[in-house]
C-alpha positions in Angstrom: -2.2 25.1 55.6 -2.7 22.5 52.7 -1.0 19.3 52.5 1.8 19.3 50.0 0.6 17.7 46.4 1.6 14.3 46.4 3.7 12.6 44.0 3.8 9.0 42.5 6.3 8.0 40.2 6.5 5.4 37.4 9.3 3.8 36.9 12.5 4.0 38.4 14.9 4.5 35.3 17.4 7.2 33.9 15.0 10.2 33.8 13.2 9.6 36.8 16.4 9.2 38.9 18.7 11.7 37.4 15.2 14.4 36.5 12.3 13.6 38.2 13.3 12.3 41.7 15.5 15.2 42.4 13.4 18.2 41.3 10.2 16.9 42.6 11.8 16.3 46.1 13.3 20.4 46.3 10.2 21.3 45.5 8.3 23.0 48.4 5.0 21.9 48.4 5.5 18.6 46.9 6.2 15.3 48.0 7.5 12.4 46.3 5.5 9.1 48.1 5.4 6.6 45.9 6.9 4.9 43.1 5.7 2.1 40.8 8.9 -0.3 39.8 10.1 -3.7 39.0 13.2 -3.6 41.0 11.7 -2.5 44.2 15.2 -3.5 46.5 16.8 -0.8 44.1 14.4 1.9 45.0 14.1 1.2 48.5 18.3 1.0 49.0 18.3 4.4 46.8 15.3 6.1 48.4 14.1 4.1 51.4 11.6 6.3 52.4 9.5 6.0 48.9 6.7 3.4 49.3 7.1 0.9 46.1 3.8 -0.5 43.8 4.4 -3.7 41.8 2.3 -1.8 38.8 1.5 1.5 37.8 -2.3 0.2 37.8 -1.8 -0.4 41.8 0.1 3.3 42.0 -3.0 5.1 40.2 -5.7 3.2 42.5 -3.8 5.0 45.8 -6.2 7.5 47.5 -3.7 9.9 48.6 -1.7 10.5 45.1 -2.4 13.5 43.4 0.0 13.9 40.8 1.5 10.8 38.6 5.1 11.3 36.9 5.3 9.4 34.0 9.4 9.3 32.8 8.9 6.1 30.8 9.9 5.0 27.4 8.2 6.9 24.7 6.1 4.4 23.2 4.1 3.9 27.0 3.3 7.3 27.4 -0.2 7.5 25.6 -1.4 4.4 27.5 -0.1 5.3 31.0 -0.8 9.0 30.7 -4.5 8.0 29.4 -4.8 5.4 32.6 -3.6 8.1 35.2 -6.0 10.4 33.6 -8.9 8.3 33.9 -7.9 7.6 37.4 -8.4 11.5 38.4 -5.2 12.1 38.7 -2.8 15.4 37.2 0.2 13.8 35.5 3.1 14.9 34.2 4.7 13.2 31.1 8.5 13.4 29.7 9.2 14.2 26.3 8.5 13.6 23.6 4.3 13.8 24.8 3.3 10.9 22.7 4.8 9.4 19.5 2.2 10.5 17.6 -0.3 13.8 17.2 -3.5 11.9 17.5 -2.1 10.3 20.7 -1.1 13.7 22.1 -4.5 15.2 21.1 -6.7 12.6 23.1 -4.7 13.0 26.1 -5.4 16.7 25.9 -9.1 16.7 25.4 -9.1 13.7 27.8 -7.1 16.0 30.7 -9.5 18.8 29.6 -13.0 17.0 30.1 -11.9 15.4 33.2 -10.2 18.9 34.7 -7.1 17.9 35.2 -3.7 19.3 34.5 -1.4 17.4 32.0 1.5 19.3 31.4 5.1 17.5 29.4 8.4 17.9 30.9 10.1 20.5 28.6 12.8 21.7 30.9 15.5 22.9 28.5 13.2 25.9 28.1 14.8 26.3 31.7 18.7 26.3 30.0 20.6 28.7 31.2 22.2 29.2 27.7 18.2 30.0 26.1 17.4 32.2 29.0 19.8 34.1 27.9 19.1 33.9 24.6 15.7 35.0 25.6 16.8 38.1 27.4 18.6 39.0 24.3 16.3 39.0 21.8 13.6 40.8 24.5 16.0 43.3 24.8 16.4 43.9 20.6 20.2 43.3 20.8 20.0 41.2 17.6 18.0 43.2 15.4 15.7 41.6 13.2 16.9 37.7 13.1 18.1 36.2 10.2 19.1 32.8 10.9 19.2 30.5 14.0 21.1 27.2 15.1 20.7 25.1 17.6 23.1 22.0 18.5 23.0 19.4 20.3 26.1 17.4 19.7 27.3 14.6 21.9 30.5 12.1 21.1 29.3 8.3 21.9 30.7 6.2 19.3 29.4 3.0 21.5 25.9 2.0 20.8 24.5 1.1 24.4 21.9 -1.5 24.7 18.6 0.5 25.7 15.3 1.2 24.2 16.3 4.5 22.7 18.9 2.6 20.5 16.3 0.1 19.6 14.4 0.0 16.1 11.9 -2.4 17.9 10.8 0.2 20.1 8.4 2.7 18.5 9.8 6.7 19.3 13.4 5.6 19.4 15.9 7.3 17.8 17.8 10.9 18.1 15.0 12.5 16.1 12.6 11.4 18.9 15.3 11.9 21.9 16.6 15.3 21.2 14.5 16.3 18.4 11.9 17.4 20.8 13.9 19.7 23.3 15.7 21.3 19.7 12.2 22.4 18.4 10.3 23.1 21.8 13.1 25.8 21.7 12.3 26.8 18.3 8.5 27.2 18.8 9.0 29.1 22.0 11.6 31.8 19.9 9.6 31.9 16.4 6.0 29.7 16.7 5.3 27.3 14.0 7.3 27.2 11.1 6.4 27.0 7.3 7.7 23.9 6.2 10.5 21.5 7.6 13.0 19.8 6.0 14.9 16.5 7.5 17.8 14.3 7.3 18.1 11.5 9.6 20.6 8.7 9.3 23.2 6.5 11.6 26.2 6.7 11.6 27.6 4.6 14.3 28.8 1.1 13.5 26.0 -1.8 14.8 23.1 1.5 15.2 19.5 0.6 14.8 18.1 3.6 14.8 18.6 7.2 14.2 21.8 8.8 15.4 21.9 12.1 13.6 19.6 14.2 12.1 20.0 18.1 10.5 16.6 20.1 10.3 15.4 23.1 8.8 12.5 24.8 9.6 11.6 27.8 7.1 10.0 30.8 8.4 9.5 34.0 6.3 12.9 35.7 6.1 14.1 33.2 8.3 16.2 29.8 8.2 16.4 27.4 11.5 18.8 24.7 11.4 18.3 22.1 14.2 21.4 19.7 14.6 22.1 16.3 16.4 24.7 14.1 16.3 26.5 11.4 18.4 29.5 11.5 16.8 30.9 15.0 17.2 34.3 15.0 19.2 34.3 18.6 19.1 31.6 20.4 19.3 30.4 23.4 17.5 28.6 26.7 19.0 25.6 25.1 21.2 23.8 28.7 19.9 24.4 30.8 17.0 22.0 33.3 16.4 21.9 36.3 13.5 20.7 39.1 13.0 20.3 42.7 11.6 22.2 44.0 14.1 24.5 41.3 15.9 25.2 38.0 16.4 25.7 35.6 19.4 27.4 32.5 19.8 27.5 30.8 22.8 29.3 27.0 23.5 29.2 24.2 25.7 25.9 22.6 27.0 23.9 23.8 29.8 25.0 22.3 33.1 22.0 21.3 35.2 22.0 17.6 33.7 25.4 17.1 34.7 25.1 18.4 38.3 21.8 15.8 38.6 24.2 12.8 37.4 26.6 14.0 39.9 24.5 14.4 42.6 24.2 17.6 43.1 20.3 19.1 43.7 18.7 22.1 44.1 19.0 24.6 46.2 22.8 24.3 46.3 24.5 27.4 46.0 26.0 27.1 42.3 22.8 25.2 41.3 22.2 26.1 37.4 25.7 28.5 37.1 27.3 28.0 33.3 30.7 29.6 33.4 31.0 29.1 29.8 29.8 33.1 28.6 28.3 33.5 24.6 29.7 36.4 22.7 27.9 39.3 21.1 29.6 40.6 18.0 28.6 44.2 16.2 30.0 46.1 13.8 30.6 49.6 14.1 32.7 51.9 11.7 33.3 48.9 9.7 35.1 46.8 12.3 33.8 44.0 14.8 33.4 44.5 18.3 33.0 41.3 20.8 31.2 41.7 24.0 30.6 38.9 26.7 27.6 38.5 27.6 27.6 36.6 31.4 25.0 33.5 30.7 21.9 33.3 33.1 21.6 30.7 36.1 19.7 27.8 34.8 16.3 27.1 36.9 15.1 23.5 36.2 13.2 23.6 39.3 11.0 26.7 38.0 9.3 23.9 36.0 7.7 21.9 38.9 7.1 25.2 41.0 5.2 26.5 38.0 3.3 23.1 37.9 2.5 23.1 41.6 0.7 26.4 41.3 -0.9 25.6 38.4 -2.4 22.5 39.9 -2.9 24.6 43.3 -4.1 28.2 42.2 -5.0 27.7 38.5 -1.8 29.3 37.9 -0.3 29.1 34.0 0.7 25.6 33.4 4.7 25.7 32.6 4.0 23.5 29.4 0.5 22.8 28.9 -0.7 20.3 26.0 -1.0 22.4 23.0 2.7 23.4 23.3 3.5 19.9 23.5 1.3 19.2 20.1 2.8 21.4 18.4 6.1 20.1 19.1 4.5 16.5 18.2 3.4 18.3 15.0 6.9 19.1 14.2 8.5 15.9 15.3 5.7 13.5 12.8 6.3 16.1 10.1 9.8 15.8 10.3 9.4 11.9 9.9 7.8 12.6 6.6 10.2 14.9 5.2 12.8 12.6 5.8 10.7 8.9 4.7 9.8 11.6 1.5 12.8 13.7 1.3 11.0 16.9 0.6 10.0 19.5 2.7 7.1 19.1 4.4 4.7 22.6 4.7 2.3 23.2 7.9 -0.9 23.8 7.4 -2.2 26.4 10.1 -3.6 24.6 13.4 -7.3 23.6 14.1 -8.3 25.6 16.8 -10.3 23.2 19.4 -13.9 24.9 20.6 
């Protein structure tokens, strides 16, 4: 029987305590060893049985790591990702990829020549809310769909002290922090759109950077708003969707991020349950009828299972490279829209030999 794949970690921030950590340790088949970090008495009091590098330089040189995690701020992950790479290693890297598309595309053809998986942590295609959105629009309920909106509204009227707040720090910003989980969704539902249009400002007193931002993406007989904001006290519908033949509109945000933050992991009972149900209104005989439609368990764990087999049995990576280039694409297109303020069209894709 193989040893499980195992695990190194950089850094030992938000995402890798509240994501990484968790998921990779209920993950049969993996095991989380080692973890690269400046506060090593923080780690080892937190998770005392993790060995602790000083650098991620000294956590790439171990022997006996076979997959680097790489939850770090944006602007690191093209160097780190390349240096893991180059090490032999398969690696994992949070969103967004990179903070640019030629960044992204060198760590792809770099992963490719050396035979190594690189796959980018996507895992709100694992929502509970989209997987049922999914299953709808497999099973034709909507018709032919007109129009889509996706929100992701939060109300945080303090401006916290962090890289992601800081205009110093390249890939800060909303449009860098949520932007990419909003259009990952969108590609996976329509592919590549058109054109995109986007507004980005701040609104919060004493922001640096970015704290809303409304995006459209144009597709042929089909509009796409994309919506962030951290000043929404009352949210919206996280989902509207229309079409031909219905619409659904489904509240509240998926739950798996909270249960992490609460300490609760996977494979507790309720793991990824949303008790918060979308409606499905059609019209017959001239009059609206609303049916419930019972939201899917959320599976943020499928994303590291998939990644295990991938790197294991040359199953299908759960979010190889190109996905995350296109959502890159998207993301650098959208900063010229807004810089510009005109839409910005998308020429069709290169296809690499």
């Amino acid at each position: 029987m193989p040893h499980p794949l195992r695990v190194g970690l950089v850094g030992y921030g938000s995402a890798a305590k509240t994501f990484h950590a968790p998921l990779i340790s209920a993950t049969p088949g993996l095991e989380l060893v080692a973890v690269a970090s400046r506060r090593p008495d923080q780690v080892r009091a937190e998770r005392p049985s993790l060995e602790v590098e000083a650098t991620p330089e000294a956590l790439f040189a171990r022997a006996d790591i076979d997959l680097v995690v790489i939850p770090t701020p944006n602007e690191t992950h093209h160097a780190l990702a390349r240096a893991a790479l180059l090490a032999g290693k398969h690696v994992v890297v949070d969103k967004p990829f990179t903070v640019t598309v030629a960044e992204a595309r060198e760590l792809e053809a770099l992963a490719r020549d050396a035979g190594r998986v690189l796959s980018v942590f996507h895992n709100r295609r694992w929502d509970a809310d989209f997987l049922t959105l999914q299953a709808l629009l497999d099973e034709g309920r909507l018709g032919r769909v007109v129009q889509f909106e996706s929100h992701f509204d939060r109300f945080r009227p303090e401006v916290p002290q962090r890289w992601r707040e800081s205009a110093a720090s390249a890939g800060s910003g909303l449009w860098y922090d949520l932007g990419p989980h909003l259009v990952d969704q969108a590609l996976q539902l329509f592919g590549q759109p058109l054109g995109i249009s986007l507004t980005r400002t701040t609104l919060r007193d004493g922001a640096e950077v970015d704290d809303y931002f409304h995006a459209l993406l144009r597709y042929e007989r089909l509009q796409v708003i994309l919506h962030a904001s951290t000043l929404t006290a009352e949210p919206g519908a996280r989902f509207a969707m229309h079409g031909t033949a219905a619409s659904y509109l489904k509240h509240g945000l998926d739950e798996q991020e909270a249960a992490l933050k609460a300490g609760l992991f996977p494979p507790d009972a309720d793991w990824g349950r949303d008790e918060r149900d979308g409606i499905l209104t059609e019209w017959h005989d001239g009059q609206p009828g609303h049916e419930r439609v019972p939201t899917r368990r959320g599976d943020y764990p499928a994303y590291y299972a998939a990644l295990r087999d991938a790197i294991r049995h040359g199953a299908a990576n759960p979010v190889p490279a190109a996905d995350a280039i296109a959502v890159m694409r998207v993301i650098e297109a959208g900063c010229l829209s807004a810089a510009e303020g005109r839409e910005v069209p998308f020429a069709a894709e290169e296809v690499v030999a």
